[in-house]
Structure formats: C-alpha cells, structure tokens
N, C-alpha and C positions, 0 to 999 in steps of 0.2 A: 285487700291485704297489703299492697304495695310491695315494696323491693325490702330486703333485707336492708338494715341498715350498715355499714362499712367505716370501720376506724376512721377518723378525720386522717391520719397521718400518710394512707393509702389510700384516701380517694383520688388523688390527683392522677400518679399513674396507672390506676387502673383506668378512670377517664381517656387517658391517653392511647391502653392496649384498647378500648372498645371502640372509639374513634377510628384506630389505623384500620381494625374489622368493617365498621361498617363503610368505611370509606372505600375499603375492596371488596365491596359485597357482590359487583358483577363478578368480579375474577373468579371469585370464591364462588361462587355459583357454579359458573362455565366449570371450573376444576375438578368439582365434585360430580358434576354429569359426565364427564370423561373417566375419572374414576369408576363410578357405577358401570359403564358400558365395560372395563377390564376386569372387574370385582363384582363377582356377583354378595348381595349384604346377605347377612342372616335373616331368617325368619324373624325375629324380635330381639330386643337386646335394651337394659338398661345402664347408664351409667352414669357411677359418683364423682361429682367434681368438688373439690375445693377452690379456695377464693383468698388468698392474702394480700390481695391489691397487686402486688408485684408481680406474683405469680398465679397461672388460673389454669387449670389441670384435674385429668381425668384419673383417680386414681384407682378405680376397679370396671370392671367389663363382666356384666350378667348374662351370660345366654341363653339362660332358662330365668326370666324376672318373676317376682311373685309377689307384685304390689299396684297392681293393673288398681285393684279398689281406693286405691293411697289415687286417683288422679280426678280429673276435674271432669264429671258429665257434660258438661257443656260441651266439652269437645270429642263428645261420643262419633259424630259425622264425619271429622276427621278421621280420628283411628279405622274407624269401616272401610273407610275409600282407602288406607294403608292397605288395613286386612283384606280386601279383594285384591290388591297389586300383589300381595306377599303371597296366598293362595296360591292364584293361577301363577304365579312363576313357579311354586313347587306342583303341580299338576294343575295342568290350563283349562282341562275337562271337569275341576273341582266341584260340587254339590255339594259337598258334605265335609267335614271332617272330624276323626275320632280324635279327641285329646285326651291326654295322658297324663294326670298331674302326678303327686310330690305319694307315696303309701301315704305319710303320716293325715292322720282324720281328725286329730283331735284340735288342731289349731284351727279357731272358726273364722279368725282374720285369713290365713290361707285360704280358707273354702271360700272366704268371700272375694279373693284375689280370682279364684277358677271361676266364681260367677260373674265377676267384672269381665273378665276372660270371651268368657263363653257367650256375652250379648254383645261385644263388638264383632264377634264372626258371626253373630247373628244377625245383625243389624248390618251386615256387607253382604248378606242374602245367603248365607251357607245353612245348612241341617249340622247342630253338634251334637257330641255325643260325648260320655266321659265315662272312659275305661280304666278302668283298676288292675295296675302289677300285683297290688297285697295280695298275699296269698289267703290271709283270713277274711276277704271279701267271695263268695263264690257264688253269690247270687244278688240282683241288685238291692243296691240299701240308700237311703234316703237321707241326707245329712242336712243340719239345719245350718246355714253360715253365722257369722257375725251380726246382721242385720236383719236377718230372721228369714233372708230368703232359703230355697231350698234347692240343693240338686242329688242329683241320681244319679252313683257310682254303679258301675258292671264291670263283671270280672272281662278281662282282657284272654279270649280264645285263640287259639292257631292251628289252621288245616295248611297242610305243606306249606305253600309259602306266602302265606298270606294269613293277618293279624283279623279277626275279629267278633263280636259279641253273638249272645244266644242266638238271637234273630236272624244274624246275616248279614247286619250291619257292616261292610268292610268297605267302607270308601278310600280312595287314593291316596289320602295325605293322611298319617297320623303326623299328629303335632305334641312334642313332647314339653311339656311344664315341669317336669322330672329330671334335674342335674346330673342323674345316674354317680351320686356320689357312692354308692353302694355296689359299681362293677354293671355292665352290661347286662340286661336279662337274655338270658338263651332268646329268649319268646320274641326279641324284635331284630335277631341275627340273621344278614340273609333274606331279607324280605323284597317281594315283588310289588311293593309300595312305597310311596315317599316316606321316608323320615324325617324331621327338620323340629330345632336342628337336626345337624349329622348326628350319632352317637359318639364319632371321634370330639363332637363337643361337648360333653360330659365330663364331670371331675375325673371321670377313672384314666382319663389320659391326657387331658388339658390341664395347660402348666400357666400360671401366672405370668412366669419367668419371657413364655413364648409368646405371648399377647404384648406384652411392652417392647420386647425385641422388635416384633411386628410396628407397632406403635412409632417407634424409633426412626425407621424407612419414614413414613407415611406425616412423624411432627416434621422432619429435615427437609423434605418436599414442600411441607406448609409454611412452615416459616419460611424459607426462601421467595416464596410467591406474597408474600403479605410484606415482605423486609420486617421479620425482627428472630432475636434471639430463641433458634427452637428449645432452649432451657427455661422461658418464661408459659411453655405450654408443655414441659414434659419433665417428668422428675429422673432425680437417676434411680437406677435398681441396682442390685447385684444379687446372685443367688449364690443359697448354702446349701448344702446337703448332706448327707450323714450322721444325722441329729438324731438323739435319741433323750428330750427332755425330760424324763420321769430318770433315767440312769447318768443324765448329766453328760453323755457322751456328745461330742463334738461343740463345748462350751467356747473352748478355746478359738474354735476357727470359726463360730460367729462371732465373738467378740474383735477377731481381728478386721472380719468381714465391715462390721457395724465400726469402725474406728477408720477405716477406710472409707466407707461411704461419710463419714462426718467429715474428715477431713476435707475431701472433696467438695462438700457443700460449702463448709466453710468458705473456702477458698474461693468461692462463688458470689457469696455474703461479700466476701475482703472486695472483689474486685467493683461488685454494684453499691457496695456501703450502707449494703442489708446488714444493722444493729440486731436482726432476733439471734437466739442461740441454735442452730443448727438441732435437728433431732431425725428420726428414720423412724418408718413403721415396719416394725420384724413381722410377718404373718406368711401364714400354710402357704405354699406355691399352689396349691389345689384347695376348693373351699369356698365356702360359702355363708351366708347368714352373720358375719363380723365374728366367728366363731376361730381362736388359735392368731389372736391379732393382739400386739404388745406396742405403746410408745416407748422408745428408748432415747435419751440424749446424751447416754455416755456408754463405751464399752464395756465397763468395769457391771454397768445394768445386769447383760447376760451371763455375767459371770455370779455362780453360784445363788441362782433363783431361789424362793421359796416355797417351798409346798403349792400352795395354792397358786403362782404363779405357772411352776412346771405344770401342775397338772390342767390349769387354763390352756397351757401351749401345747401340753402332751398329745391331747385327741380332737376331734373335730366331729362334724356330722357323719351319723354311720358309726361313732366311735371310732372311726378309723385315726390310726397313729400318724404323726406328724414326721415325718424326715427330711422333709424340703420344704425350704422359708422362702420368700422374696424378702430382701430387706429394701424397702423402701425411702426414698429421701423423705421428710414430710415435710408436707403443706399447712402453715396456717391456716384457720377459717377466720380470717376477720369479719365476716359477715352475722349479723344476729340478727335475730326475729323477737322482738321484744324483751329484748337484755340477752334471752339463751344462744347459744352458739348452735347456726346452722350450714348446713351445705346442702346444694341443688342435687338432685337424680332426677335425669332424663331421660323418658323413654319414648322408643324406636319400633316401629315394624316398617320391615322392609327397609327401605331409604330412606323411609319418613320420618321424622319428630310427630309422634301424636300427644304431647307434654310432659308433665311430672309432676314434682313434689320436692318442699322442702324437708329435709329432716333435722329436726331438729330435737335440742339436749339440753336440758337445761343445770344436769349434773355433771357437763364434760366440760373442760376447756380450749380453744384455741388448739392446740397441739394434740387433742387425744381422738380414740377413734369414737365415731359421733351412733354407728350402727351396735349399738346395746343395749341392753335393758333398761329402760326409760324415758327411750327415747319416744318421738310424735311427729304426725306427719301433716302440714300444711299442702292442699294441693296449689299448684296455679294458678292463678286467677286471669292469665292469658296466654293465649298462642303461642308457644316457641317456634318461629317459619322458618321452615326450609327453603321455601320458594321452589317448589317442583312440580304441583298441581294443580287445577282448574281449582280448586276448594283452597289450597294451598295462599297461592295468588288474590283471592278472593280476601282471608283473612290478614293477608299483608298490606294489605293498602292502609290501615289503621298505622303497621310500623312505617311506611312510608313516608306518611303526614308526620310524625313524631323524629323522624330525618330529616326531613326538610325543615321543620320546627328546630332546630339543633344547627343547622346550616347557617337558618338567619339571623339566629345569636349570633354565632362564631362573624358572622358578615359586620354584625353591628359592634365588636369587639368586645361585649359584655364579658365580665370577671368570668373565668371559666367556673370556676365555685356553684357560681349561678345556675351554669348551664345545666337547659333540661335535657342535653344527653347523658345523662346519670337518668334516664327512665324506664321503669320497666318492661319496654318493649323492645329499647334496645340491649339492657343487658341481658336478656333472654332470650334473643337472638343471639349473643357469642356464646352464652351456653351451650344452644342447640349448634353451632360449627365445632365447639369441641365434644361434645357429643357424638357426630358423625363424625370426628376424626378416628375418633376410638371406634366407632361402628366399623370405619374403614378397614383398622387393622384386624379387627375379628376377621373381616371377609380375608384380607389374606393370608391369617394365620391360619384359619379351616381349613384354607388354600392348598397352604405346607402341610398340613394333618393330612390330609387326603390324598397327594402326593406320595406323600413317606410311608399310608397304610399299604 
C-alpha cells in the first residue's frame, strides 16, 4: 500500500516534525518507560490522528475500540504478546477471560471486530468467553460475523458478587468492549472481579473535555523534551454546555464559544503564516461512532441550524440527548490514499502499538469529519514500534536500517525532496509516539476519575 500521499506544499515541514522524532527516539523511549512505571495504561485504547503537515494530532481517544477486524493479521503475534502483558496486569493469575461487547447484534462488521478480539486473547493463550448485557439474549445464541465466521453469545449471570454464565464460567478479568453509553448495568456494580476498562471509563461519566485537559499536562511535557511547539501536537478545545439543539437553547454561547476558539486559531495561523481558513469541530463531550459531530468555520454556522442539522447534533448513541459539546480546533487531513482523503487510527493494548488502519473517505473533504457513512478502512501494511519488547525490538530493526538509510542522505547532502525519510516506517513510527501520547493521558485521566469516584 505505501504511505498516504501528502500535499507538495506540506511535505517539507512535516519532514522536518518527523526528523526532530526520530532523531530523539532514545529520549522518547526512556520518557515513555518512566511514564508507564507512574501510569498505569488502559487495557486497550484506539486513536485518531490527523495530518496537515504542519500540524499532526490526535483528535479522539477510544477506550472501548471496535475495529480490531479493520487491522493487519500479520501482526496477530504482536498484539497477543500485548494481550498477555495487559491480562496479567489486570489479574496476574489470569486463564480465562469473560468479554463483554456492545447489546447491539445486528451490525456483523461489529461481531467481526469481537471475533478479531477474541483470537488475539486467544492466541496469548487465555480461554474466552462472550457474555451478553441484552436482556433479550437469555440463553446462548449463535451469530454469524461479517466474514462468515461465528461466535456464541451467553447471557451475563450474577451470584452475590461475582459476574457469571450458566456453567460457572467466572473467571477474574471481565473485559468490557461495551462504552456503557447507555448508564452502568446494576449487574457489574461492586463486583469481586477485575473490570477494565474501569466503568468510570464509559460514556456515562467520561467527558471528552477531561481527556484533552489530561492530554494538555502530558503534550507540554512532550514537546519540551523533543524542543518544539506543544500547538504543533495538540489542538485547542474549549467546552459548552447547556445545549439543548432540537429547542435551539444555548445557540448563542456556542457561537460565541466557536468565534473564540477561531479567533484563537487564527492568530496562530497569523503568527506561523498558515494561509488555511481556520475551522473547529463542535461534537458530543460524551460519544462515540462520529455520531453529534459538525464542521464549523464560522460562528454565525451555529446559529439557527436546520432541521436536519439539529437533529444530527440533538442525540447520539442510546438516543441519548446532547448537552455538552467539545468544540474542537480542527485539523487538516492533507494526507490521501488514492486521491480520497485519509487519517491514521492506531491501536493500543496495554503500552503497546499492536497497529491500525487508515480511514478513509472518499466523499469528505480536508476539513470534514472523515468517521461516516462511507467511509473504508485500509489496514497497515507495517509495524508501528514502540520499541518496548523482545518481539517489539525484533520488528524494529527493519525501521532502524531505514534510519540510518535517511542519515546517509542527510551525510551526502542530497535535496531533502529526495530523502527517503518520508518512508513508511518512519512516519508510522511518529504516529505510534502520538498515539501513546494520548494513550498516556487516558491513564491519567482514569487516574482523576477514580480518585474523584
């Protein structure tokens, strides 16, 4: 597949943010092992970056991801050696683990996300099992995925304090695949077994707003250690609240919200002699599936929506109502995959990059949001390294030779144009560092969650 390809007018500086990366890649290593020993990461976690050359940023954070089948088999070995580190940190005596995906059954790319799921913890040597919340499940039923494979849901039981199926099945770790956008079940309240995630990482109490705050600490820390601008790795936010888009209530103090954050940006634009037009992405503070998500590039946008607009923004998954937005700066995607406009998702178990996928749109533009109907997913065709494991280590020495290939250009003083550090091993490597940046801030925004429960 090769690298997405990158507007001419932005390839230079982004050459230049990937260079300063790989050129502090010991540092960046060492920093992120010290971090892990004070953060403990999530169980899993996916995330979306954008790409405008100038700027490269993570603009959502998954804690329950549902596109394990979107990623490349090849690197099934990896993910396993993940899924055993992420296991035994959440129960070290682990055998087994029950997992918990999404009620909904009808979507067979979901079902085939839980079967991709459920052979990486297979294949790190665990017994899985997969338990059903739905209440119209009450005895096991047989679903067929996307690709014709099959798995077996069972209804999810509870004797005092402990979760589990007809048989007896109750092993240590449930693992939930379920956002809990729909409120906590009574049924996994209180329990004498791992949960992970927490349930305090669920929609019904995780805020967008508290993840980029998080984020915030953790880019100002990174750029200071790499030297550069923590605005070229982090967007600005700001939250609104007391919305009610279907009655038109609190129009006014988004719009001022969103004219604030533009102005902002702007000003950002003025000072580096970024020509694009500033714009912000308004979306749910809670939420998921690109679902209550609006481009905006002028204030006057929010003011007096139409129909179909408000009721785009009014509700979300669960039906649940909208009354707090993140409004987002946004990010170009200069990046395209055969003319369509794409952005990288990479995913995470434990501390590790085990790859991802592009996504791609070939009915969106640059500026719009690229998670919608239409859209298609390209997986990796290589390693994103972390450099943190005996397997890890072992698939890095490919990116290593392709650094030092990159070094003795830059020696021989060949046009940078030329240079093959524009290759796909190194820019998927700074993917996978801003990827764990955002990994990072989940760990200690769960941190604050559970602290404050």
């Amino acid at each position: 597949m090769g690298l997405p390809e990158i507007a001419p007018a932005y390839l230079l500086q982004l050459q230049s943010f990937e260079r300063n990366i790989l050129t502090k890649q010991a540092e960046i290593e060492a920093w992120f092992r010290t971090q892990w020993r004070a953060h403990k990461p999530p169980f899993y976690g996916s995330v979306d970056i954008r790409n405008s050359g100038y700027k490269m940023a993570s603009i959502d954070m998954n804690l329950f991801p549902g596109g394990f089948n979107n990623l490349n088999t090849h690197f099934l070995p990896l993910a396993a050696a993940a899924a055993q580190d992420a296991v035994e940190r959440g129960c070290e005596t682990a055998r087994s683990v029950l997992l918990i995906p999404e009620n909904h059954t009808r979507n067979t790319f979901y079902l085939q996300n839980v079967f991709a799921l459920s052979q990486i913890l297979r294949h790190a040597g665990f017994t899985v099992r997969l338990g059903s919340l739905n209440p119209d499940i009450t005895e096991p039923i047989e679903l067929e995925t996307a690709l014709g494979e099959t798995i077996t849901l069972e209804p999810v039981l509870r004797t005092r304090d402990r979760v589990h199926l007809a048989d007896g099945f109750s092993p240590c770790l449930i693992l939930l695949n379920n956002d809990l956008s729909g409120g906590v079940p009574t049924v996994l309240e209180g329990l004498n077994q791992t949960v992970l995630p927490p349930l305090t990482g669920g929609w019904t109490t995780r805020r967008k707003t508290h993840h980029f705050a998080a984020y915030d600490q953790v880019a100002a820390e990174f750029a200071q250690l790499v030297g550069i601008d923590p605005w070229c790795i982090n967007p600005y936010f700001e939250s609104c609240s007391g919305l009610d888009f279907q009655d038109r209530e609190g129009e006014d103090k988004l719009a001022d919200t969103v004219a604030r954050l533009l102005a902002k940006i702007q000003a950002k634009y003025d000072e580096l002699g970024i020509e694009d037009a500033p714009f912000v992405i308004v979306k749910a503070d809670a939420g998921t599936y690109g679902m209550g998500v609006m481009s905006v590039h002028s204030a006057d946008e929010v003011r007096g929506l139409n129909r179909k607009n408000r009721n785009k923004m009014a509700k979300i998954k669960e039906g649940l109502a909208v009354t707090e937005v993140i409004v987002q700066e946004g990010i170009y995607t200069y990046e395209t995959l055969h003319g369509a406009v794409a952005e990288p998702v990479v995913y995470m178990m434990d501390r590790f990059v085990i790859g991802g996928f592009y996504r791609v749109h070939e009915g969106r533009g640059p500026d719009e949001n690229l998670n919608a109907a239409g859209m298609r997913f390209v997986p990796l065709q290589r390693n994103i390294v972390s450099a943190e494991s005996d397997l890890e280590k072992d698939l890095m020495q490919e990116e290593a030779n392709s650094k030092r290939a990159f070094e003795q250009w830059e020696n021989l003083g060949l046009p940078q144009a030329n240079n093959p550090h524009d290759c796909e091993g190194n820019r998927l490597y700074v993917y996978g560092v801003l990827a764990r940046l955002s990994l990072l801030a989940a760990s200690i925004e769960l941190e604050q969650m559970g602290s404050a429960a």
